[in-house]
ChimeraX commands (.cxc) that place a marker at each C-alpha (Angstrom):
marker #1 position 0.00,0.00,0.00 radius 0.5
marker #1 position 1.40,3.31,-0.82 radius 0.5
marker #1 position 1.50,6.25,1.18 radius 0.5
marker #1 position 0.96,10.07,0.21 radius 0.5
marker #1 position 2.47,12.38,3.05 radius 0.5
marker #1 position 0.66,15.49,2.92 radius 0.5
marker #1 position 2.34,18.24,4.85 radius 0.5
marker #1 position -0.45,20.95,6.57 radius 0.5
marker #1 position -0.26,24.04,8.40 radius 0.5
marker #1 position -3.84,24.40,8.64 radius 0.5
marker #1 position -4.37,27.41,7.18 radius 0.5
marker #1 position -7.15,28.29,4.37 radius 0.5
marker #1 position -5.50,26.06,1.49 radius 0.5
marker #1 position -5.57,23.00,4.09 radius 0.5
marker #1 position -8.53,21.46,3.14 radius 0.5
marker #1 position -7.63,21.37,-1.01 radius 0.5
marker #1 position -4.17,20.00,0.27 radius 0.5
marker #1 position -6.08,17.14,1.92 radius 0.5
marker #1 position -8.60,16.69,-0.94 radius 0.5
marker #1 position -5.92,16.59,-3.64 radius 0.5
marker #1 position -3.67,13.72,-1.32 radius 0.5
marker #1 position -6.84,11.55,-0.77 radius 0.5
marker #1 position -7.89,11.80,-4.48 radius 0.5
marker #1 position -4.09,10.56,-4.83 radius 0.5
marker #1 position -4.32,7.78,-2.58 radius 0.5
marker #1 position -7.58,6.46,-3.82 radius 0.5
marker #1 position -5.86,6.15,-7.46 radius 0.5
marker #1 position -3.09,4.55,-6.08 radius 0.5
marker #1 position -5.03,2.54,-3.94 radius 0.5
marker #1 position -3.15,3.62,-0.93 radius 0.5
marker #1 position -3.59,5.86,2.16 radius 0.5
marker #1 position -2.59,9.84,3.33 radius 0.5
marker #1 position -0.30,10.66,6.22 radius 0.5
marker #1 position -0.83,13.96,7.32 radius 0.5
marker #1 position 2.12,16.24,8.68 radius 0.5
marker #1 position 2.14,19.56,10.26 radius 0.5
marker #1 position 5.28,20.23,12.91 radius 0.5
marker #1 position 4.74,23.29,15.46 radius 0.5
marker #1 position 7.45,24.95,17.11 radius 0.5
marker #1 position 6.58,25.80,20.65 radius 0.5
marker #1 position 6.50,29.05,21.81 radius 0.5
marker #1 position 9.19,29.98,24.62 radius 0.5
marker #1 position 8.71,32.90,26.91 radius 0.5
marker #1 position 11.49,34.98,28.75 radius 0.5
marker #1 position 10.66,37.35,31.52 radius 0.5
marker #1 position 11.65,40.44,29.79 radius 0.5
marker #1 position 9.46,42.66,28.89 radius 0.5
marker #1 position 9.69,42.67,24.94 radius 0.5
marker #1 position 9.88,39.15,24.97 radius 0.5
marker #1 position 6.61,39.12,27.07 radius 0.5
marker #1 position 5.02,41.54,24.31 radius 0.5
marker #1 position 5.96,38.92,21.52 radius 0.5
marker #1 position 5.34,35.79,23.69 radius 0.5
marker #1 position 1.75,37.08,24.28 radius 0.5
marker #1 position 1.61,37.21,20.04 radius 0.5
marker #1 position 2.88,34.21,20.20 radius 0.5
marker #1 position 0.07,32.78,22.95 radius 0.5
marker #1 position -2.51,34.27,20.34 radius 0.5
marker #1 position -1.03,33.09,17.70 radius 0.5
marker #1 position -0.96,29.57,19.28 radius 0.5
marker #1 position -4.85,29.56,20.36 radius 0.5
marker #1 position -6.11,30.71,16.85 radius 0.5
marker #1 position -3.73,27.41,15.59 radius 0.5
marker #1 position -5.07,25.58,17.97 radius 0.5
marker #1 position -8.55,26.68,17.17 radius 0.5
marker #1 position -7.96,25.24,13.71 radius 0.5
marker #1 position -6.21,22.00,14.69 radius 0.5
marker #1 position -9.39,21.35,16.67 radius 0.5
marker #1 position -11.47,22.19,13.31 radius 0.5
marker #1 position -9.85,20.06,10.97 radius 0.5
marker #1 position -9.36,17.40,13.92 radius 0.5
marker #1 position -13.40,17.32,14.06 radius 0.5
marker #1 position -13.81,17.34,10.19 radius 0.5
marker #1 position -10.90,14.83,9.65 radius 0.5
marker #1 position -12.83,12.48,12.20 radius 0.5
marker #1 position -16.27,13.34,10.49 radius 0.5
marker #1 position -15.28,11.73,7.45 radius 0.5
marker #1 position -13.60,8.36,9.01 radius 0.5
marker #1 position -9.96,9.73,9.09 radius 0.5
marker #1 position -7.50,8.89,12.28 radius 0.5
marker #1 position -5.60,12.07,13.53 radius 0.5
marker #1 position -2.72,11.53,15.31 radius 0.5
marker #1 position -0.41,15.23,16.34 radius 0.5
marker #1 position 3.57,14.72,16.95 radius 0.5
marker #1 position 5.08,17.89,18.17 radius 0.5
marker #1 position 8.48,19.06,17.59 radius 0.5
marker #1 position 9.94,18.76,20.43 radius 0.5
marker #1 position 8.94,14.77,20.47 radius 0.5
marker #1 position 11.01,14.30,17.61 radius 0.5
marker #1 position 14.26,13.45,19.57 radius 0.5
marker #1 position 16.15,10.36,19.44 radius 0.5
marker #1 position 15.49,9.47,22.68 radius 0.5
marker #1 position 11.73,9.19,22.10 radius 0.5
marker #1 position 11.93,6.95,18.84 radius 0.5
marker #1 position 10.63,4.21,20.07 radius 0.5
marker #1 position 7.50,5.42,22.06 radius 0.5
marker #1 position 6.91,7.49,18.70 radius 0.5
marker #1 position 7.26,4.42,16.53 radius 0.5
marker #1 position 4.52,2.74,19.22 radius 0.5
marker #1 position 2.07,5.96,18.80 radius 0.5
marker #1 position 2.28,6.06,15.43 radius 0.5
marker #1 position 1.40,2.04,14.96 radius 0.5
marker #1 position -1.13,2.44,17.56 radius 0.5
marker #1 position -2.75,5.22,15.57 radius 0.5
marker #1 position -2.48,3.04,12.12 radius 0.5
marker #1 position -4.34,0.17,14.56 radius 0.5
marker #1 position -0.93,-1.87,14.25 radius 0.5
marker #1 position 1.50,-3.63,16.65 radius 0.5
marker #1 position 4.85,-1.95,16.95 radius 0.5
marker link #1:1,2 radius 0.2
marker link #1:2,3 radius 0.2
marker link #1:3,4 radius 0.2
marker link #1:4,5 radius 0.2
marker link #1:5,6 radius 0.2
marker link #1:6,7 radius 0.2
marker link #1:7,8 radius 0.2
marker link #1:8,9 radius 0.2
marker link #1:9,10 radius 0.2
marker link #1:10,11 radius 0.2
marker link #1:11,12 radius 0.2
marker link #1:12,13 radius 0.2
marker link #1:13,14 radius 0.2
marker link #1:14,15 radius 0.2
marker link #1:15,16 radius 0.2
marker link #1:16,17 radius 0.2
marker link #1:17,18 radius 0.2
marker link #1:18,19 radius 0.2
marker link #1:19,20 radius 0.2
marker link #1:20,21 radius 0.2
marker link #1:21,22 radius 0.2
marker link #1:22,23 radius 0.2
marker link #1:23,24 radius 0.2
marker link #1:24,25 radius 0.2
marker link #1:25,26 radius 0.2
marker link #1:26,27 radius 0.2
marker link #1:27,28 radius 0.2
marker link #1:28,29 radius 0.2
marker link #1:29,30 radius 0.2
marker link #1:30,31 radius 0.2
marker link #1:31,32 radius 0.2
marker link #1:32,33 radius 0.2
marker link #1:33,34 radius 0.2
marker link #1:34,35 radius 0.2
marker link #1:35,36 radius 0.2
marker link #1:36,37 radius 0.2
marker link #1:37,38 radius 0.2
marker link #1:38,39 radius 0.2
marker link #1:39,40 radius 0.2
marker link #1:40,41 radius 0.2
marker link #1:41,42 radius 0.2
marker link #1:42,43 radius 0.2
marker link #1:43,44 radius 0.2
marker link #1:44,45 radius 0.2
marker link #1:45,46 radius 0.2
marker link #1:46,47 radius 0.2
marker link #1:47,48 radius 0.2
marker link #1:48,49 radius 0.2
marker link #1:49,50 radius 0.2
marker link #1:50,51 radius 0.2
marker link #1:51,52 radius 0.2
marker link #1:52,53 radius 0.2
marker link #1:53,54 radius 0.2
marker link #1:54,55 radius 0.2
marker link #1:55,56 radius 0.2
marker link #1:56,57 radius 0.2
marker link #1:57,58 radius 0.2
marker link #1:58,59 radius 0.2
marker link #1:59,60 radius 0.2
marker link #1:60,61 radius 0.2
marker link #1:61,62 radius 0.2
marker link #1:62,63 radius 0.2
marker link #1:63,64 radius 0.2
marker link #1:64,65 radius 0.2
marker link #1:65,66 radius 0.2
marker link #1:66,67 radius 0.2
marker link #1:67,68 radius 0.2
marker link #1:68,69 radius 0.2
marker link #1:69,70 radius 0.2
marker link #1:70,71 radius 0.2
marker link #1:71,72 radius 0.2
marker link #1:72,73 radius 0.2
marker link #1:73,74 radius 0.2
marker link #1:74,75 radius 0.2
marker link #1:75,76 radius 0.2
marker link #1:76,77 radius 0.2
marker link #1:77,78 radius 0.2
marker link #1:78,79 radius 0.2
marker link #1:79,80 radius 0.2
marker link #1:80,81 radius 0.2
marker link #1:81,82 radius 0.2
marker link #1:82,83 radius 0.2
marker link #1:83,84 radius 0.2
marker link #1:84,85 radius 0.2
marker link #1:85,86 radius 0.2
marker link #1:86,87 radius 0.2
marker link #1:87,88 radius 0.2
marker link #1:88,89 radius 0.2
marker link #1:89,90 radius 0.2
marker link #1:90,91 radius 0.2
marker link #1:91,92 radius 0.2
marker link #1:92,93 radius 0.2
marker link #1:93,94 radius 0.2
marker link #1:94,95 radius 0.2
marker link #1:95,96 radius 0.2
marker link #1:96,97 radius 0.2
marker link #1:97,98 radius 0.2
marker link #1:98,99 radius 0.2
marker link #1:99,100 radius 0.2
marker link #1:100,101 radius 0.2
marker link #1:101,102 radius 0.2
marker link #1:102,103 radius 0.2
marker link #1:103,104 radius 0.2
marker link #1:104,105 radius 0.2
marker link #1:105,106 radius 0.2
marker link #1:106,107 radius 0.2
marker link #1:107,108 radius 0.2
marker link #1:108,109 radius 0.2
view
């Protein structure tokens, strides 16, 4: 079975990124991996930082406000979601991440 990896950063052209990949993977027979990577947002006490750390907090909600939108959609329409962040993408977590993502594609790791 092939897979299409679809990279997503939830913003307006999202959902034609998503429609084009499954159209893909239904003529190849196969299935879509979605990807979107988030950097977290680090705050020092100083008080410019604090000014752009608080843009940064907005910023963050309104993303997360989507996540949760094409989370709910995804799930409407039979698809698994499964969100790795960044800062899980160390060596030293390879092998729980290998187990969450088999777990999410309802396989043994």
């Amino acid at each position: 079975m092939k897979a299409i990896l679809a990279p997503v950063d939830f913003s307006a052209v999202t959902p034609r990124v998503i429609a084009e990949a499954a159209a893909l993977a239904r003529a190849q027979a196969g299935r879509v991996v979605l990807l979107n990577v988030t950097q977290l947002a680090v705050g020092v006490v100083d008080f410019a930082v604090i000014i752009m750390a608080t843009a940064q907090i907005n910023e963050a909600a309104a993303q997360h406000a989507r996540e949760r939108l094409v989370n709910r959609t995804l799930r409407s329409l039979g698809w698994r979601v499964l969100r790795v962040w960044e800062h899980e993408l160390v060596r030293r977590n390879e092998q729980r991440l290998i187990r969450r993502l088999a777990a999410g594609l309802g396989r043994s790791a």
